[in-house]
NUVOFI-158193 format. One record per residue (C-alpha): x, y, z. Coordinates in Angstrom, 3 decimals. Example, Ala and Ser with C-alpha at 12.3 -4.5 7.8 and 13.67 -1.06 7.14 Angstrom:
12.300 -4.500 7.800
13.670 -1.060 7.140
***
This chain:
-3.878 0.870 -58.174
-6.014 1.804 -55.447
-6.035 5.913 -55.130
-7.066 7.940 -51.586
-10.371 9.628 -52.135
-11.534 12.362 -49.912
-15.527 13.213 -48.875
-17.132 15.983 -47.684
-18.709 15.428 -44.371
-19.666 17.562 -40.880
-17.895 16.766 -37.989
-19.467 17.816 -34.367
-16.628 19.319 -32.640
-17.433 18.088 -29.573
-18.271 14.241 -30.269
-17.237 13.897 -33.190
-20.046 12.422 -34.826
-20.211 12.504 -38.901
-23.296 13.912 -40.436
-23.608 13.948 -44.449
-25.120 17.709 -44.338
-24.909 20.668 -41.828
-27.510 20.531 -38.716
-27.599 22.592 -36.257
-27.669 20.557 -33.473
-25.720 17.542 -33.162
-27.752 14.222 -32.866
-25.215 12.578 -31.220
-24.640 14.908 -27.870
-27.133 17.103 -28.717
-25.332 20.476 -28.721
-26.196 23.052 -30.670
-23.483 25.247 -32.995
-20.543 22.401 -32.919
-21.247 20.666 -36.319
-18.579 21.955 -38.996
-17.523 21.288 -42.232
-14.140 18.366 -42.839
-13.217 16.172 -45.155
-12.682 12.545 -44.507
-10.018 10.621 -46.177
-10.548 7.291 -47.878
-6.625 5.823 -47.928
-6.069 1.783 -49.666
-5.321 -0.703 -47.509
-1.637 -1.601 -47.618
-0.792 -5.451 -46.579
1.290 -5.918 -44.139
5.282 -6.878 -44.368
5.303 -8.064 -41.253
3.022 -9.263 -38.143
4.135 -6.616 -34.934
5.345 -8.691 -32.160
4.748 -7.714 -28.557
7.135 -7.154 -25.894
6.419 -8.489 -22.697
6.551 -5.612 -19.694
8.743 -7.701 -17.707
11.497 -6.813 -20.708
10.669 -3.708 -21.496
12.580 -2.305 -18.135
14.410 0.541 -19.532
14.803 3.327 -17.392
12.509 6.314 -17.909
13.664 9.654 -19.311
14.565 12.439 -16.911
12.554 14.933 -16.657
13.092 18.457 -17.565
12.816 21.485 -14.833
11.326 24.234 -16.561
12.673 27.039 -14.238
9.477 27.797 -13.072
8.361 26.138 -9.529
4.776 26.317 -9.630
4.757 25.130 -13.319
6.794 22.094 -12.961
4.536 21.237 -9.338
1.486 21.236 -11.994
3.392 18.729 -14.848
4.680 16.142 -11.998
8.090 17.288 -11.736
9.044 18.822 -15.067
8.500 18.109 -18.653
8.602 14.851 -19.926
10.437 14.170 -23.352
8.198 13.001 -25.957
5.371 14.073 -24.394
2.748 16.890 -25.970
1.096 19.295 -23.557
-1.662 21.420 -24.065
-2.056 24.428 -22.631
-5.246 26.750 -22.426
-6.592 29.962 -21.424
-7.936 33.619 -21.920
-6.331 36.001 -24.585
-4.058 37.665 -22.456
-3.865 36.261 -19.366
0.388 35.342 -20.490
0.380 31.693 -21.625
3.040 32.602 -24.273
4.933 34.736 -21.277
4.541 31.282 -19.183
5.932 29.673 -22.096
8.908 31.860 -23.310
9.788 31.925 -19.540
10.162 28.091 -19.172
12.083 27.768 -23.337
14.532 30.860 -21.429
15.419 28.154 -18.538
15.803 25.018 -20.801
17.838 27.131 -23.672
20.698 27.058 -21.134
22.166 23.667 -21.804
19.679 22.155 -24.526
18.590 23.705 -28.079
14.455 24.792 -28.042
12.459 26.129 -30.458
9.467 28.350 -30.323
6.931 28.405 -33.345
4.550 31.398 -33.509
1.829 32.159 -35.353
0.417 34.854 -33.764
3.076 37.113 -33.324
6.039 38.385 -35.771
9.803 37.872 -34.555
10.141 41.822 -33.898
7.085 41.321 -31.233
8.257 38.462 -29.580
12.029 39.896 -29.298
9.900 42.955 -28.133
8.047 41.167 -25.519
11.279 39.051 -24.498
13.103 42.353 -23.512
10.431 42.612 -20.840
11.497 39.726 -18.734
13.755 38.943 -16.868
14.746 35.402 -17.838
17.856 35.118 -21.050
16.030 34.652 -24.414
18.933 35.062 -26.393
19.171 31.084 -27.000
15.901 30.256 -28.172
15.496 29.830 -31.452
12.257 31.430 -32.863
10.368 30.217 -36.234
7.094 32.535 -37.715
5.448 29.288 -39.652
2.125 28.987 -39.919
2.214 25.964 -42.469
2.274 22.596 -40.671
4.411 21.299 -43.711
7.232 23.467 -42.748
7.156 22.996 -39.000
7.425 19.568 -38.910
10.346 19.892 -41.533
11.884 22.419 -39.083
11.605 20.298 -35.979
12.867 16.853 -38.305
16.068 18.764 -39.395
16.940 20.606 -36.062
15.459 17.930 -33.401
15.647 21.006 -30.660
14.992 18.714 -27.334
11.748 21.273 -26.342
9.437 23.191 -29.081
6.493 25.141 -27.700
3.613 25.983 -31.036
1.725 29.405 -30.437
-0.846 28.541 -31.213
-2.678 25.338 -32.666
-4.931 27.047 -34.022
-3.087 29.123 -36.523
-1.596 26.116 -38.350
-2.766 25.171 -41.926
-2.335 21.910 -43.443
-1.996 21.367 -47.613
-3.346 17.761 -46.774
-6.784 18.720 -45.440
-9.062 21.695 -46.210
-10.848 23.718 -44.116
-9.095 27.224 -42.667
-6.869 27.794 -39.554
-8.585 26.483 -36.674
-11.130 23.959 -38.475
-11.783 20.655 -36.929
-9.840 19.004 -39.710
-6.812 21.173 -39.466
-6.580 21.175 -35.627
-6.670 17.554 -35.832
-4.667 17.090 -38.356
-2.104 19.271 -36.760
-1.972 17.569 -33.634
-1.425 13.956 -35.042
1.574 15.428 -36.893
2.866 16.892 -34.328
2.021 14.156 -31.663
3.860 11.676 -34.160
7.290 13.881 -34.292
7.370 14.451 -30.512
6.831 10.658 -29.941
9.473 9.699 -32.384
11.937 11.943 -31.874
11.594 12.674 -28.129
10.743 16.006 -28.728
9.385 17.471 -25.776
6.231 19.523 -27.004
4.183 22.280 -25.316
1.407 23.710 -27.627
-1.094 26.686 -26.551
-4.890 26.203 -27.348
-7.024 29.253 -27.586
-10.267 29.104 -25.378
-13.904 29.585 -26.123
-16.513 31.756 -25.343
-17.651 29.010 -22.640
-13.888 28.319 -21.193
-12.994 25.364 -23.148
-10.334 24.925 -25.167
-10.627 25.593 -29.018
-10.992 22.956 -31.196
-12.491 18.899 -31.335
-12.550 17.644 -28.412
-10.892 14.809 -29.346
-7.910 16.917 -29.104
-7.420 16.841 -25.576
-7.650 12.840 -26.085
-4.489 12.627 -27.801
-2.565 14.921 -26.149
-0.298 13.819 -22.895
-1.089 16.634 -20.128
-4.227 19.412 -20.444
-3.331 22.668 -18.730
-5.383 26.133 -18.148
-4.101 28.820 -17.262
-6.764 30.720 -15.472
-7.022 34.654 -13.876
-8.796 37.754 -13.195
-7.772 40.246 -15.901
-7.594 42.953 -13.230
-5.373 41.059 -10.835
-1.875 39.756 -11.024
-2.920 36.237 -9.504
-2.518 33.263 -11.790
-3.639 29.647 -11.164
-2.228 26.909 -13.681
-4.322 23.642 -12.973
-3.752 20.295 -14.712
-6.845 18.652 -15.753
-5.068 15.632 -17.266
-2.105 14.196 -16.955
-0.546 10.919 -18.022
2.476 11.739 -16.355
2.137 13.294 -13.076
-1.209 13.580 -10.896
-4.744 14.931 -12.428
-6.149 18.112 -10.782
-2.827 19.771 -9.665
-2.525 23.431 -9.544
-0.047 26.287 -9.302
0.102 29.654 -8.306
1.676 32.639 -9.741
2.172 36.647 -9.784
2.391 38.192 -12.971
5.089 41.299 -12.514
6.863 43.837 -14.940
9.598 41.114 -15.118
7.250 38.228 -15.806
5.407 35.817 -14.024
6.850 34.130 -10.505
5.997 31.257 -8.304
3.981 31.772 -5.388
5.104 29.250 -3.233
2.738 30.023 -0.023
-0.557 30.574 -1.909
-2.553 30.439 1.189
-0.334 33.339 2.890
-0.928 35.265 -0.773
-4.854 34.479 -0.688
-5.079 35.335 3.003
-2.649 38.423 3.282
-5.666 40.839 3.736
-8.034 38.861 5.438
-9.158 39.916 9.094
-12.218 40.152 11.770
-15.217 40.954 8.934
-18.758 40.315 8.165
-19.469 37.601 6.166
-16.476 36.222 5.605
-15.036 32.710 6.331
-12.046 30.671 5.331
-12.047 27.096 3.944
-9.217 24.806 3.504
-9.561 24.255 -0.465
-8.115 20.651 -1.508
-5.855 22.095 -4.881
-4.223 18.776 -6.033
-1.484 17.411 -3.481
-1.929 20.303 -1.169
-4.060 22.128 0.894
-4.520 26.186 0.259
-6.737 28.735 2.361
-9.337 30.133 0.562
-11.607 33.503 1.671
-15.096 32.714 1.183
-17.042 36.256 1.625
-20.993 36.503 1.726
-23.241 39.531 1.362
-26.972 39.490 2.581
-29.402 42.492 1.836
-32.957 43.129 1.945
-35.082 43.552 -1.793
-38.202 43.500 -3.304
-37.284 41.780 -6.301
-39.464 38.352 -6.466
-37.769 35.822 -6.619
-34.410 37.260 -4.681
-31.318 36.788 -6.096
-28.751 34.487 -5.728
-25.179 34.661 -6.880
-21.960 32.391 -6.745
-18.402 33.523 -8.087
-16.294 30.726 -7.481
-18.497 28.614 -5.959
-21.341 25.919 -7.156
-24.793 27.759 -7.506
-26.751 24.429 -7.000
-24.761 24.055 -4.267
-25.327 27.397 -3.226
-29.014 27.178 -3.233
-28.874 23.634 -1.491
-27.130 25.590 1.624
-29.799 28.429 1.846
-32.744 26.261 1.984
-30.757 24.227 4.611
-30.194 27.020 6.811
-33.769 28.552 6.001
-35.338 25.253 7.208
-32.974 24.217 9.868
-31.109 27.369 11.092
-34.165 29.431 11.509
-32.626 32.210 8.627
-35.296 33.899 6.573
-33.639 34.714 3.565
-36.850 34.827 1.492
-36.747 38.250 0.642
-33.005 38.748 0.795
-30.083 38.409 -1.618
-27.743 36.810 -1.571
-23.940 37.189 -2.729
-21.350 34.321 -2.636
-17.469 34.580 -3.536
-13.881 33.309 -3.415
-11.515 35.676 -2.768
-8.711 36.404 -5.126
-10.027 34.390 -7.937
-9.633 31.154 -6.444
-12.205 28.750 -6.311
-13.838 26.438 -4.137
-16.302 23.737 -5.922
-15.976 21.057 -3.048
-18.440 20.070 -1.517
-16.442 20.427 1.510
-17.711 24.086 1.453
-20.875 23.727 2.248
-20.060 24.205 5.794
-17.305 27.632 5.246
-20.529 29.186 2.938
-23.264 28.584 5.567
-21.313 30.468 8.238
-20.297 33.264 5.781
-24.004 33.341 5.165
-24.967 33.858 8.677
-21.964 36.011 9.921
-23.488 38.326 6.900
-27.069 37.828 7.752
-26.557 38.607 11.861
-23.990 41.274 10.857
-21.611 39.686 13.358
-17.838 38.314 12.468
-17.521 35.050 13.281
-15.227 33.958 16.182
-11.932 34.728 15.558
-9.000 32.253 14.216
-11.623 30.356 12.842
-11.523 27.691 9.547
-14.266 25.029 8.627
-15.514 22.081 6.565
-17.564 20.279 5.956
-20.483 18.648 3.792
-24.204 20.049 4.513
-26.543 17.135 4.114
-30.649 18.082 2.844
-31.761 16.851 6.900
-29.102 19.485 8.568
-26.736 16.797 9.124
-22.616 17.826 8.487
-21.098 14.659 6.755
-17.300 14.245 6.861
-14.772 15.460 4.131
-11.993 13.431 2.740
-7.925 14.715 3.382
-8.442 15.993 7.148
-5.413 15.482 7.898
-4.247 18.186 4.907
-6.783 20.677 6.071
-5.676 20.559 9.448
-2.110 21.457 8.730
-2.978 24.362 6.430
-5.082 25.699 9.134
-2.615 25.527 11.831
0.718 26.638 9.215
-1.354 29.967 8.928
-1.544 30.630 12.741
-5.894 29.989 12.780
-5.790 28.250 15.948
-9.737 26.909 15.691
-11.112 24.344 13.141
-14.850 23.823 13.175
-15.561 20.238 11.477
-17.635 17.435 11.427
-17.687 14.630 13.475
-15.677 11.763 13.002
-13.471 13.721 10.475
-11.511 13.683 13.152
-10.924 9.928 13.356
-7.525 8.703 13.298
-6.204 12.253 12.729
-3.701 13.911 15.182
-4.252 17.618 16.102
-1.436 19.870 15.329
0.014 22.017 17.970
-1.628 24.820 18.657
-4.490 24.214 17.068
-8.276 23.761 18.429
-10.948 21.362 16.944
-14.383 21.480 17.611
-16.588 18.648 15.888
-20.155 19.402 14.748
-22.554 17.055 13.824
-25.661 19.390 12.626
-25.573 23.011 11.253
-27.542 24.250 14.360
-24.182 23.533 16.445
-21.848 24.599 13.805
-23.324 27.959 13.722
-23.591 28.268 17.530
-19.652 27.521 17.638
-18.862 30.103 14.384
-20.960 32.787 16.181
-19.606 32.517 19.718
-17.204 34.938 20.213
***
């Protein structure tokens, strides 16, 4: 009888490529620091009982599952309506910046009229009833489990079938079948099948927190955010109480989606108006300019702030929070070249207000006039919002979802919207609202500056 045999390879966490020693940079994608140690698993080849028949689409017309509300606005906006059962969904971000709040919130909500189950690894049961007292959502019906072996979670979830389960973390669960220690490329992903296999066949709606790397990424082989159904991060400034939950996959619900939320004494809440939170302190100043950001299916008002000063340091420096440097740099030798700015010997400081970000290209236009408001010292004209993309020649190309923009701009009471020219096409103007249409950055900045 043919046995299972097991070989020790390195795995790239990243491609996955198989090496048959340790290198330190992978030959397959070339990065450097990814290839670890696994073991790969030789199983016989059982013959088939029977040959699977296929189901036409046509006649497989039963009705999907509802989904489930989490409780939490801004989080179900982000998952396309709720959780869906069966599905697994990942969620990322920094130590500390309250994924496991975010998720004992939304188990609180669903305990209410369904059984859920949390699984920690990283905390005991005293901290997590410790941290539960904090908030202000029930926790008295969710069932907690301190497992760190996969072989007795997946027991757990077959003999109480609780209709949500969150796992904190991934990372922390250890598998007799494969070697390597808690976190290994071979346990993650050996964790995550098991898991992905219970949630699929029992309808066990699944949400599992991923630990982040020094870059940003999430832990782990990146194959890992292959198999699962939705990829979350949960993003944040560790001295603010803004949080943004975007969705960078999602088989369910749309890719790119974000949410906003406040973390409070009592626990994170929705922030329904995040262009009214973003722009609460925003006024007549110096170098600063607001862009309507495209953040999934809506639009949200974003503060773009600039800061111009004199040095001697060769070459000057340039620096984007928020924003995309190449980009950056792309707009400065624009307006050097066609705007008449000498920024040569001048630094220059680029942000997004309140942590948000704004990687559009679309900016190009809401960066350029922070840049000169800064560099003239002069606020630019009041009630104003732009964008817009900057072409090499000077040129302002046209920016997809107008229409959105627009209605941001005017729901916040700006009542002037500098864009480019046939953006406008085909687009009505909401009341109260001004456009003026640019075609070159020469004429942009003469309408931003006119006051």
């Amino acid at each position: 009888m043919a046995r299972t045999r097991t070989q020790d390879v390195f795995v790239c966490a990243e491609c996955q490529a198989v090496h048959p020693r340790w290198i330190g940079r992978c030959t397959g994608c070339g990065a450097w620091g990814t290839v670890e140690a696994a073991q790969r698993t030789t199983r016989p080849t059982r013959p088939l009982e029977a040959v699977p028949a296929p189901v036409r689409l046509g006649d497989a017309a039963d009705p999907p599952p509802p989904r489930l509300s989490t409780g939490i606005e801004e989080l179900d906006r982000v998952l396309g309506g709720g959780i869906v059962p069966g599905s697994l969904v990942l969620l990322g971000g920094e130590p500390g910046i309250g994924k496991s709040t975010l998720v004992l919130q939304a188990l609180a909500h669903l305990s209410a009229d369904r059984e859920v189950l949390l699984i920690t690894g990283e905390e005991s049961l005293s901290q997590v009833r410790s941290r539960s007292q904090r908030l202000s959502a029930a926790t008295d019906q969710v069932g907690i489990l301190a497992e760190v072996r996969l072989e007795s979670v997946i027991a757990a979830l077959e003999a109480h079938n609780p209709a949500v389960c969150a796992i904190d973390s991934i990372q922390t669960l250890v598998s007799d079948a494969v070697d390597g220690g808690p976190g290994s490329v071979s346990q993650v992903r050996q964790a995550t099948a098991e898991l992905m296999r219970v949630a699929k066949s029992r309808d066990i709606a699944m949400i599992v927190v991923g630990q982040v790397t020094k870059d940003g990424g999430i832990a782990g082989p990146r194959m890992l955010e292959h198999m699962v159904d939705c990829v979350m991060t949960f993003d944040g400034e560790e001295m603010r109480s803004l949080r943004i939950l975007r969705s960078l996959k999602n088989r369910f619900g749309s890719t790119n989606e974000s949410g906003m939320m406040e973390m409070r004494p009592e626990g994170l809440v929705s922030v329904p108006d995040p262009s009214a939170h973003l722009l609460s302190e925003v006024g007549d100043r110096v170098g600063s300019c607001i862009f309507p950001a495209i953040e999934g299916s809506r639009a949200v008002l974003v503060e773009i702030q600039a800061l111009v000063g004199h040095t001697e340091v060769v070459p000057p420096r340039r620096v984007a929070v928020g924003v995309d440097r190449t980009r950056l740099a792309q707009v400065i030798a624009v307006l050097s070249r066609h705007a008449g700015l000498r920024l040569g010997d001048q630094d220059v400081f680029v942000s997004v207000a309140g942590g948000a970000r704004a990687l559009d290209p679309a900016a190009d236009l809401a960066i350029a006039l922070a840049i000169v408001s800064a560099h003239r010292g002069v606020p630019l004209t009041r009630g104003l919002a732009t964008f817009g993309e900057i072409g090499l020649t000077g040129g302002i190309r046209p920016s997809g979802h107008a229409a959105r923009r627009l209605g941001a701009v005017a729901a916040q009471g700006l009542d002037l919207a500098v864009l480019p020219r046939m953006a406008d096409e085909g687009v009505g103007t909401p009341r109260g609202l001004r456009l003026a249409t640019v075609e070159d950055i020469t004429a942009a900045v003469d309408v931003g500056c006119a006051r």
